[in-house]
TORKOL-969113 format. One record per residue: x, y, z of N, C-alpha, C in turn. Coordinates in steps of 0.001 Angstrom, whole numbers, plus 524288, in hexadecimal, padded with zeros to 5 digits. Last residue first. Layout:
<sedos>
XYZXYZXYZ ...
</sedos>
This chain:
<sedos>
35A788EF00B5D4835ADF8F537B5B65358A48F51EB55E5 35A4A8E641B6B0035B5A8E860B6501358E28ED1CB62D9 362618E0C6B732435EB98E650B709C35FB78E6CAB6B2E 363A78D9A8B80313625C8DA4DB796635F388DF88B76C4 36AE58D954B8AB2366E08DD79B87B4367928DAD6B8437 36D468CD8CB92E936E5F8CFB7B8EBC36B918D624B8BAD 36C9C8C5C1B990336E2D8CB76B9A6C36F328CDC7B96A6 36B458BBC8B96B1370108BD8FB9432372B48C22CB96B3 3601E8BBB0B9AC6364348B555B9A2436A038B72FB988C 35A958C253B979035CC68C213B9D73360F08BE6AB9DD3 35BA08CC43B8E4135A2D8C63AB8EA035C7D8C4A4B9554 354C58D729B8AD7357068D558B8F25357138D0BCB8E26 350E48DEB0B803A34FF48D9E2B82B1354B48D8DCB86B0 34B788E6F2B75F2350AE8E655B7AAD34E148E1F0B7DD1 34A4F8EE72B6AD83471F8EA9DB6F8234D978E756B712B 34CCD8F79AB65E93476E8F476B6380346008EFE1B6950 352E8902B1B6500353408FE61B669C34F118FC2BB668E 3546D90978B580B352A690A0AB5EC73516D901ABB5DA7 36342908F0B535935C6090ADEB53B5359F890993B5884 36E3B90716B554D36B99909DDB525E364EF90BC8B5012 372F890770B63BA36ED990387B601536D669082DB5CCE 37A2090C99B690037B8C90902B65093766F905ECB609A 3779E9099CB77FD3766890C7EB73AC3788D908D5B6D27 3739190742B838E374A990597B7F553728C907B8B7A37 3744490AF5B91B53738090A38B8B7C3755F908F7B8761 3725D9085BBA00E374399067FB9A223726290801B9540 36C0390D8ABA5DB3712490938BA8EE374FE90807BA556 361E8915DDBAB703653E91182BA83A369389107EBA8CA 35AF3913D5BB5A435FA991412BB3F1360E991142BB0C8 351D290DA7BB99135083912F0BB61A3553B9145ABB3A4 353F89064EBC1663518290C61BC3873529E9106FBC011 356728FD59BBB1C34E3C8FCEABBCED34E7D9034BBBF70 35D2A9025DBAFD835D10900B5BB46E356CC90264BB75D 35DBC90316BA10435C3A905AEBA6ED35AD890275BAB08 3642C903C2B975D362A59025CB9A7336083903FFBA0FC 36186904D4B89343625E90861B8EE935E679047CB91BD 364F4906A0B7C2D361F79035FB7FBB3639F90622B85A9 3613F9100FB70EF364BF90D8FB760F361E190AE7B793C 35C27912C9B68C535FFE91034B68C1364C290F5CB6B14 352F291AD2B6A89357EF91CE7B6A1135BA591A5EB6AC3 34A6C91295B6C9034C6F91716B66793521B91A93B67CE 34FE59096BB75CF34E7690E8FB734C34E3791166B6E66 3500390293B804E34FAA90474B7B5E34D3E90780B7876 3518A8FDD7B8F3734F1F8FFA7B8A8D351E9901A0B855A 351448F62FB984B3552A8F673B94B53509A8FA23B9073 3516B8F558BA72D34DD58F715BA1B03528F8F81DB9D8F 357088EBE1BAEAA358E58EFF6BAB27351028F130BA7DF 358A28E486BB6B4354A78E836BB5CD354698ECA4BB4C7 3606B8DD58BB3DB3618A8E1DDBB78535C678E572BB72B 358CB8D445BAFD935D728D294BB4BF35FDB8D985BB66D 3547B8D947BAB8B34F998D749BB1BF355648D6E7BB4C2 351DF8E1A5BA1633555E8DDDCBA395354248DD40BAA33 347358E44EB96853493C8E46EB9C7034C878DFF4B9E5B 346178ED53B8C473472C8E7D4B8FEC347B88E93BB9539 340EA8F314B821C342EE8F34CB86B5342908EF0DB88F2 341168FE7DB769133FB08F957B7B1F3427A8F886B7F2D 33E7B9093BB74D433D279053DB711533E548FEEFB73E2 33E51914CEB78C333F5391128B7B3E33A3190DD9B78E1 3400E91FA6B72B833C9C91D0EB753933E9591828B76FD 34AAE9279CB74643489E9265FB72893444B9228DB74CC 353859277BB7C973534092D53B7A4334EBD92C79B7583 3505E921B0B89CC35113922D7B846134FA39273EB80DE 3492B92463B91F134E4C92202B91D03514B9216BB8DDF 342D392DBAB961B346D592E73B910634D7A928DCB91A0 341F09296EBA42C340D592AE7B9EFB3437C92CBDB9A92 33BC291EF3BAB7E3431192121BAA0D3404792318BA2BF 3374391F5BBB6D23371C91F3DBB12333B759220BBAF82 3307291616BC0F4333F991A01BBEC9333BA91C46BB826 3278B91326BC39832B049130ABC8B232ED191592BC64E 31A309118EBC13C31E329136CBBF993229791582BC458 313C390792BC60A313CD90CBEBC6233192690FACBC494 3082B9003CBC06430D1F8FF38BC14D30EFD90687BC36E 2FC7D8FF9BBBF01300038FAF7BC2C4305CD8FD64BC48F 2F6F390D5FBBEB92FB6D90908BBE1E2FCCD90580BBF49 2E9AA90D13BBFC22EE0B90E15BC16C2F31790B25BBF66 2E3EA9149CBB3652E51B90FC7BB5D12E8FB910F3BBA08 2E3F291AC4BAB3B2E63091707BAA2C2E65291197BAFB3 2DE83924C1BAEFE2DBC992183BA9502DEFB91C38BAB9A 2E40392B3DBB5092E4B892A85BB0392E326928F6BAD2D 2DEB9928AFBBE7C2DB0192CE9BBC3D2DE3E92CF8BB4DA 2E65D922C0BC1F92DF1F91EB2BC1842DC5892419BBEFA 2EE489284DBC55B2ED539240FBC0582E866922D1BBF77 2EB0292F4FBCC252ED309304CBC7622EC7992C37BC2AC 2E82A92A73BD5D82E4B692AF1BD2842E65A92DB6BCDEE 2F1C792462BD74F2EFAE921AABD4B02EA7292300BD194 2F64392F1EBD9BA2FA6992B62BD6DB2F65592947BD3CE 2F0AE930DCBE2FE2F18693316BDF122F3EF93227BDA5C 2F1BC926E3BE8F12EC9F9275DBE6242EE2192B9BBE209 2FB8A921C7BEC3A2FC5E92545BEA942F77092631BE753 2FECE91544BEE702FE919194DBF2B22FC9C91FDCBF20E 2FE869115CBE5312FA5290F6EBE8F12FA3F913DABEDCB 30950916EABE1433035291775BDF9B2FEB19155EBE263 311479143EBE42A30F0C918E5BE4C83091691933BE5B0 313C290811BDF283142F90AC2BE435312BF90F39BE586 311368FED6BD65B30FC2905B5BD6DE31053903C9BDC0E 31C3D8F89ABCFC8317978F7E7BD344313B58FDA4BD4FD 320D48FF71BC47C320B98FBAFBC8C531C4B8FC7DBCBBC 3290190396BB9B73239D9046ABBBF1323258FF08BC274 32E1D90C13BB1ED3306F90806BB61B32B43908C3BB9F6 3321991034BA61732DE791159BA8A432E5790C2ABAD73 33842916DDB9D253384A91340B9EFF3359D9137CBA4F6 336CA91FBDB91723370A91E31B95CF336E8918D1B9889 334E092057B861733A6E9211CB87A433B75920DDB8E1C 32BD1920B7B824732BF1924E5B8611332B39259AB87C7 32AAE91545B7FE332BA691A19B7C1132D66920E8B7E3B 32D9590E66B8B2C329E0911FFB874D32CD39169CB83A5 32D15905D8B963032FE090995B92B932E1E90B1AB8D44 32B3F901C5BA2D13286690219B9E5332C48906C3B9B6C 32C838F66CBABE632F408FBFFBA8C632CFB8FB02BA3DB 329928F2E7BB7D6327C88F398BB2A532A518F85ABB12C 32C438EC72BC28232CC38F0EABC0E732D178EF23BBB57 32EB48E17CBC76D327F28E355BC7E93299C8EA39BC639 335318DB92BC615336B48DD4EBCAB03316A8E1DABCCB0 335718D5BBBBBD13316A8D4F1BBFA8332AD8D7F1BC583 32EC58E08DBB320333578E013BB52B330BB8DB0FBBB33 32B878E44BBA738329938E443BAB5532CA08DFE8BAE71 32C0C8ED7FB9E7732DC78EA33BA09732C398EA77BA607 325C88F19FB932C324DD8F18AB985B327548EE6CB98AD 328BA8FC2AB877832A568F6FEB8B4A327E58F5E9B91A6 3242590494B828332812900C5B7EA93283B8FCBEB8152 3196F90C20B81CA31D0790A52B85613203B90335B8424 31A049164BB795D3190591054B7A6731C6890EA1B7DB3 3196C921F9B7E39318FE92114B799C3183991B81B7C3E 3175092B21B8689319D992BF3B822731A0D928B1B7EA1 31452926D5B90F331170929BEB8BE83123792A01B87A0 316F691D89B971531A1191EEAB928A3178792248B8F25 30F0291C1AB9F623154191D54BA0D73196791E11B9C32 302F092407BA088305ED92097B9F7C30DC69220EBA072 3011A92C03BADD33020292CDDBA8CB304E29254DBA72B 2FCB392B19BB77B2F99E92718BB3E32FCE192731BAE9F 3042093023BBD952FEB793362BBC3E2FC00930D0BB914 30B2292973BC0CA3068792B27BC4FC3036D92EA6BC330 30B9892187BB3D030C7892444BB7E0308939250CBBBC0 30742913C4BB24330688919CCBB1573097F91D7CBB508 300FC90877BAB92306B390AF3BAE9430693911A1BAC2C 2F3C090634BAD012F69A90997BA8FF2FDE790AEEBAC3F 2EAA58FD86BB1072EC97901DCBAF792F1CB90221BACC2 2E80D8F1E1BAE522E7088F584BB3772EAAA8FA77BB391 2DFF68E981BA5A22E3178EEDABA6BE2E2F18F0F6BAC2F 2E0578DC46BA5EE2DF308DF7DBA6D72E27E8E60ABA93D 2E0C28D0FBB9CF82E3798D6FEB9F732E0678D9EABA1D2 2DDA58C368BA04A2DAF68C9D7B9F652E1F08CDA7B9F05 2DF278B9F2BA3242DA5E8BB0DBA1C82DAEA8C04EB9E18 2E8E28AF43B9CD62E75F8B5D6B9E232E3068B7C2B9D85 2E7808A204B9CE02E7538A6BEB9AB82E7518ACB9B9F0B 2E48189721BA0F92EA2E8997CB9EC72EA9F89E5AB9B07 2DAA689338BA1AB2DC5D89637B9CE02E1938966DB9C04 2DD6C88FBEBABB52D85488DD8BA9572DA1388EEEBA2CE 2E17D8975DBAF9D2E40789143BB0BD2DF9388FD9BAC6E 2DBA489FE0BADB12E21F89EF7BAC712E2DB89901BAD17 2D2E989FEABB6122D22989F52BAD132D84F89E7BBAB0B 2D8848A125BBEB22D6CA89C40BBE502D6AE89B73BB7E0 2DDC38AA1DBBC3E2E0A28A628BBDA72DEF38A149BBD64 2DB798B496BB4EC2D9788B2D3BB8852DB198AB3EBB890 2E44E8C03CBB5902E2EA8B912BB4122DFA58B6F8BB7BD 2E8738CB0DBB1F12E2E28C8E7BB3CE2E1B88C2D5BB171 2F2018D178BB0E42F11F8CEE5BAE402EBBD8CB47BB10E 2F09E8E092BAFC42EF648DC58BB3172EF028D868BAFDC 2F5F58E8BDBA6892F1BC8E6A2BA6AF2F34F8E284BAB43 2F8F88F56ABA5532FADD8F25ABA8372F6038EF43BA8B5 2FF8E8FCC8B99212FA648FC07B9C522FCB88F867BA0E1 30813908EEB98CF307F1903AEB99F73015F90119B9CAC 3089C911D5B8D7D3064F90FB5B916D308EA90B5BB93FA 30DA9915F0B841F30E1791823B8B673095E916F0B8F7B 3061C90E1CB7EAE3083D9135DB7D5E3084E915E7B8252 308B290218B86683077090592B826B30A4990B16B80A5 30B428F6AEB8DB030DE18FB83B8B3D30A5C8FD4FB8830 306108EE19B9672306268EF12B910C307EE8F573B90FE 308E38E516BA09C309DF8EA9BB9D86309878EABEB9920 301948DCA8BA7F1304338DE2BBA1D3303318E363BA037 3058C8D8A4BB4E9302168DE1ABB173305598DBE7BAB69 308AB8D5D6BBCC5306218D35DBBA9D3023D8D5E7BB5E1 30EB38D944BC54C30A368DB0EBC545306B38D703BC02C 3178C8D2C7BC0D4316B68D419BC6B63129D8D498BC791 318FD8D21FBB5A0316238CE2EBB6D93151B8D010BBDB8 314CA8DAA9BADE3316368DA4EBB2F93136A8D60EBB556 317D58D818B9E30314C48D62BBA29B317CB8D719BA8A7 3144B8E0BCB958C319AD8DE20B9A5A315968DC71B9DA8 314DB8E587B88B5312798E322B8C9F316B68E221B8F3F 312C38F098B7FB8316528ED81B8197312058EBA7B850B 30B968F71FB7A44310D18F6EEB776A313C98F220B79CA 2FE8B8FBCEB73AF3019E8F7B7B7892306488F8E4B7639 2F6319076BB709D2FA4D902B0B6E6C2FD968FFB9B748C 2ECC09098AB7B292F21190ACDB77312F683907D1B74EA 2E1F091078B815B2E66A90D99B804B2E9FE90CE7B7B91 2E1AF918EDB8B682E0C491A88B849D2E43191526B8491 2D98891657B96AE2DF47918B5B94152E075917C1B8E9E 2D196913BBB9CB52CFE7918FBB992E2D78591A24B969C 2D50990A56B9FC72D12490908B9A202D05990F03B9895 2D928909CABA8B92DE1C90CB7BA4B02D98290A54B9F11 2D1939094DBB0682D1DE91019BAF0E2D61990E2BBA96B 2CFE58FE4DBB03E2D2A2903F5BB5BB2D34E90791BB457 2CAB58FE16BA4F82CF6C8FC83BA8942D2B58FE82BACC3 2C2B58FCCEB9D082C58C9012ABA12F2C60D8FCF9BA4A8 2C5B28FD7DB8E232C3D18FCDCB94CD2C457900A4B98C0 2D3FD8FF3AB893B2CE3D8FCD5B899C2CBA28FBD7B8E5C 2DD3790148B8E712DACD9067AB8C5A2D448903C5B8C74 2E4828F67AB892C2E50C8FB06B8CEF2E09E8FF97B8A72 2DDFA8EB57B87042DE938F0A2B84ED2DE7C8F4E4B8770 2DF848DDFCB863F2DE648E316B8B412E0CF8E679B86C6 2DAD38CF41B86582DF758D654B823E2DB758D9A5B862F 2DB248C2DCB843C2DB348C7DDB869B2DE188CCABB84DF 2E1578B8A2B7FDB2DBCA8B9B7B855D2DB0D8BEE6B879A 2E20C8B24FB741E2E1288B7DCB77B42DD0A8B7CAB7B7C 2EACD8A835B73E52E4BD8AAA2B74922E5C28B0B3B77A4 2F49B8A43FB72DA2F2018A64EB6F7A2EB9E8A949B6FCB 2F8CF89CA4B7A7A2F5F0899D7B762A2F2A589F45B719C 2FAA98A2F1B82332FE3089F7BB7FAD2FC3B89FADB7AD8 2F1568AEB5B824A2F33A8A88DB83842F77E8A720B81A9 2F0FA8BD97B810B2F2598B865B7DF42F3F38B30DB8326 2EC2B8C944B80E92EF0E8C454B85DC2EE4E8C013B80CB 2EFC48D723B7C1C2EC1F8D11CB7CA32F0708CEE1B803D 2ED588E3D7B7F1D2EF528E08DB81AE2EEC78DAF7B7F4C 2ECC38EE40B760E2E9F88E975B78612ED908E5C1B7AA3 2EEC28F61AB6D7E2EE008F7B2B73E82ECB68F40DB78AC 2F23A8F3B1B660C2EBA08F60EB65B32EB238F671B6BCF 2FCE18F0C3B66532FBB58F9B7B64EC2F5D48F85BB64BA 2FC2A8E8C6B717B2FD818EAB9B6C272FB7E8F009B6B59 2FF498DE7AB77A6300858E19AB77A82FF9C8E3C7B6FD6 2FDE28D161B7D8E3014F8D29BB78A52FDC58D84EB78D1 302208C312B85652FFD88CBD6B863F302A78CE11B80F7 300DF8B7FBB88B9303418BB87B857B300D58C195B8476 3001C8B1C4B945A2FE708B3CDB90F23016B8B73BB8EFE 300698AE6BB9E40302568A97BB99FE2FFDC8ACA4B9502 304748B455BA5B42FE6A8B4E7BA4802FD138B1EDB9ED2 30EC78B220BA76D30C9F8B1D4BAC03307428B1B1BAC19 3132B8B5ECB9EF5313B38AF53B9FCD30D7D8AE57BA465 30F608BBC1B948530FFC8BC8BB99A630E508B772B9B52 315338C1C1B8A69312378BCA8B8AA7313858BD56B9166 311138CDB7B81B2313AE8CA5EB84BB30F6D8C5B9B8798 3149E8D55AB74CF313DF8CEECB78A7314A98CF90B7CD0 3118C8E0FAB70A7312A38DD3CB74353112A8D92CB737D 30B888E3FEB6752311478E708B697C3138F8E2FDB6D15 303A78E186B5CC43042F8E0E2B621230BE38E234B62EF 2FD488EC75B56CD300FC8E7CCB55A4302CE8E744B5BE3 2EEA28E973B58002F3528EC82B566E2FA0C8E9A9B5775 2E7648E269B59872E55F8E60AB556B2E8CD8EA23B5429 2E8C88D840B5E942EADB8DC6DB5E3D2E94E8DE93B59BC 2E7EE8CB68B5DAD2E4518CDE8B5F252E4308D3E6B5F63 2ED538BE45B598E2E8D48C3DFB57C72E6D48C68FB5C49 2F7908B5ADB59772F3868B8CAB5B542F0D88BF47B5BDF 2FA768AC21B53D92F9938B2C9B51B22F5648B2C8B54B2 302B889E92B55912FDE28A4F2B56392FF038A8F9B553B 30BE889C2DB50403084589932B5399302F389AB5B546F 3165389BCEB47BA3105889F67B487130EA889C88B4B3F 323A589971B47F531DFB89851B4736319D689BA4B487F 32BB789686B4ADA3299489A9BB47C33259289B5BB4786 32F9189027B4FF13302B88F0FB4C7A32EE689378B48B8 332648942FB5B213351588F33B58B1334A688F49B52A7 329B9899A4B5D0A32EB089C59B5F34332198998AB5BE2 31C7589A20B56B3320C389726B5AA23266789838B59F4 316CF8A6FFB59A531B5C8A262B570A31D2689EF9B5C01 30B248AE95B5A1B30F0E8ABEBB5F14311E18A6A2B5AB1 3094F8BBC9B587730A518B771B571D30D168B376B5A31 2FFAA8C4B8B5907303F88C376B5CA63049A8BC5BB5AE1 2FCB08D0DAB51A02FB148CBC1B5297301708C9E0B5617 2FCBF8DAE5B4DDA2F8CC8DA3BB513F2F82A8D481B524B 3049D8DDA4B4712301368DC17B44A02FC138DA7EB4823 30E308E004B4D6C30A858E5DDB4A533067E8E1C0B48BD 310E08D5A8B5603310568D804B52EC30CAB8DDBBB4F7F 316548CABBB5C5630F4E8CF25B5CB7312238D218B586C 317878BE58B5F7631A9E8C31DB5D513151F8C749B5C41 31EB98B34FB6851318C38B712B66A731AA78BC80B635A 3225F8A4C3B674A322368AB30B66E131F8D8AFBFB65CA 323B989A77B706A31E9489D81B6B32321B98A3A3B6BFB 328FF89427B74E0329F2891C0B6F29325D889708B6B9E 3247C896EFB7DBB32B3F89859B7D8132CCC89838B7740 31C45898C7B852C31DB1894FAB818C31FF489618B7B8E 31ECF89CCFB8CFA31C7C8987DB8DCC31C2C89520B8A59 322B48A756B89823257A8A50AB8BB03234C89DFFB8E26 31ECF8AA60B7F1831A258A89EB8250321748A660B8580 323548B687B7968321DE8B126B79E2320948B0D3B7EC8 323628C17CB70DE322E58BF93B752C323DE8B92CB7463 325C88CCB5B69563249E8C939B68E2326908C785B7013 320508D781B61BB31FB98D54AB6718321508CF31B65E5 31ED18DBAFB570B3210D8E098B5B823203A8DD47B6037 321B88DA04B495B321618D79EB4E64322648DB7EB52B2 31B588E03BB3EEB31F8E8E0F5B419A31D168DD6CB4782 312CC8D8E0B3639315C78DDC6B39F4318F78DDAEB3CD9 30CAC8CECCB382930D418D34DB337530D598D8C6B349C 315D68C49DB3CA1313028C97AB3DFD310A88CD95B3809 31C1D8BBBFB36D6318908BD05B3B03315738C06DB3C12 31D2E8BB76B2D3031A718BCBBB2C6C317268BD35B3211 328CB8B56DB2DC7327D08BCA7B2C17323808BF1AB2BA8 329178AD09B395D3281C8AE58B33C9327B28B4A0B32C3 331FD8AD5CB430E32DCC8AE36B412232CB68AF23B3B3B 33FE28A6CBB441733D9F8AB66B40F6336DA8A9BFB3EF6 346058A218B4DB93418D8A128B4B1133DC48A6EFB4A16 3546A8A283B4B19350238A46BB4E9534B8D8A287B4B7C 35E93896DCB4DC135AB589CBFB49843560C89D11B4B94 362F789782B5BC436079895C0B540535E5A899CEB523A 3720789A52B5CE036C9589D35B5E9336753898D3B591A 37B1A8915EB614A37933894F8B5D4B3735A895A7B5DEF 
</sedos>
């Protein structure tokens, strides 16, 4: 028999919860962000409050905890990247648009929505309003052993078409998955699905590249390899990914789930759900979809 779950107090957040994460390092803490601009870390076991960490001047959208840069990355509508320690310290926040940054400091910046870490390239994707930024994670190895910390973000442009245009204009880009076979799928209010990978054209192709570097934004790390559009008769509200067939699974205001195969083909839907679908999960241990509505 399953135990009774450990119910957070009612006074966690003052607002609606929109992120939660954990430190896979240390398994017993749970993290939850929130409209109220603060990121709380419980102990998992008992309930408990451990830290409130401050620094968002808008409500944060994302968690995530990246094993590999022993650091926690949190995301929000004032447009700001922060880096968090184990232990709670802030070592850092990047603001797509602030500065200048290979050119993408002249690009208007804009509420955050999502994060993914490529661990291949080693980039943290942050989502916006039809944007994706792409920050370099920059450690310097010796202050790491020393610190056990993340020095920096630093911005190196903007995922874009060959004319620089962003890849979801149309509205918030809802999901980055980032795959280890080294292909990134990004999906958006736009009702599109966006399949990005190593750039092959483009080193060969100055016209290509002086397109982008005159956009403002930067050249792309990554280069758009396909796009599957109107996948839904409504926006597209979330999304998973299954590794064992390297399915994209998405959801929708128009209260169906749909599956699509890595060359763009869908394969499967699922209808029956009486409102739009809210968030979908893959578990690998079962093969299982979970969705809920």
């Amino acid at each position: 028999a399953a135990e009774a779950p450990t119910v957070l107090t009612a006074s966690a957040h003052a607002g609606a919860a929109h992120a939660v994460d954990c430190n896979p390092n240390k398994a017993h803490q749970a993290l939850t962000a929130a409209v109220d601009g603060l990121i709380k870390c419980w102990h998992a076991d008992s309930g408990d409050l451990v830290r409130t960490l401050t620094h968002h001047a808008g409500w944060v959208t994302d968690l995530l905890y990246v094993p590999k840069a022993r650091a926690l990355f949190a995301c929000s509508a004032d447009g700001c990247v922060s880096i968090w320690t184990s232990k709670g310290e802030n070592i850092g926040s990047e603001r797509p648009g602030a500065g200048d940054h290979t050119g993408a400091g002249r690009a208007v910046m804009g509420p955050l929505s999502c994060l993914a870490h490529d661990a291949r390239r080693n980039l943290l994707l942050a989502g916006g309003f039809g944007v994706v930024w792409a920050f370099a994670l920059d450690v310097d190895t010796a202050d790491r052993a020393r610190d056990q910390r993340l020095q920096m973000l630093r911005l190196v442009g903007m995922l874009s078409d060959d004319h620089g245009r962003p890849p979801h204009a149309d509205g918030p880009v809802r999901k980055i998955i980032s795959t280890d076979s080294g292909k990134v799928f990004t999906v958006g209010s736009d009702r599109q699905i966006r399949v990005w990978d190593t750039l092959h054209k483009v080193s060969g192709d100055a016209a290509v590249a002086a397109r982008r570097r005159k956009s403002g934004y930067g050249e792309s790390p990554l280069e758009c390899v396909s796009t599957v559009s109107n996948c839904h008769s409504g926006a597209i509200s979330a999304c998973t990914y299954d590794p064992d067939n390297n399915w994209i699974i998405t959801g929708s205001f128009d209260r169906r789930v749909r599956v699509w195969a890595s060359d763009s083909k869908q394969i499967l839907q699922v209808g029956g759900f009486s409102d739009t679908l809210t968030g979908l999960c893959y578990v690998a241990d079962t093969k299982m979809i979970w969705m809920c509505s």
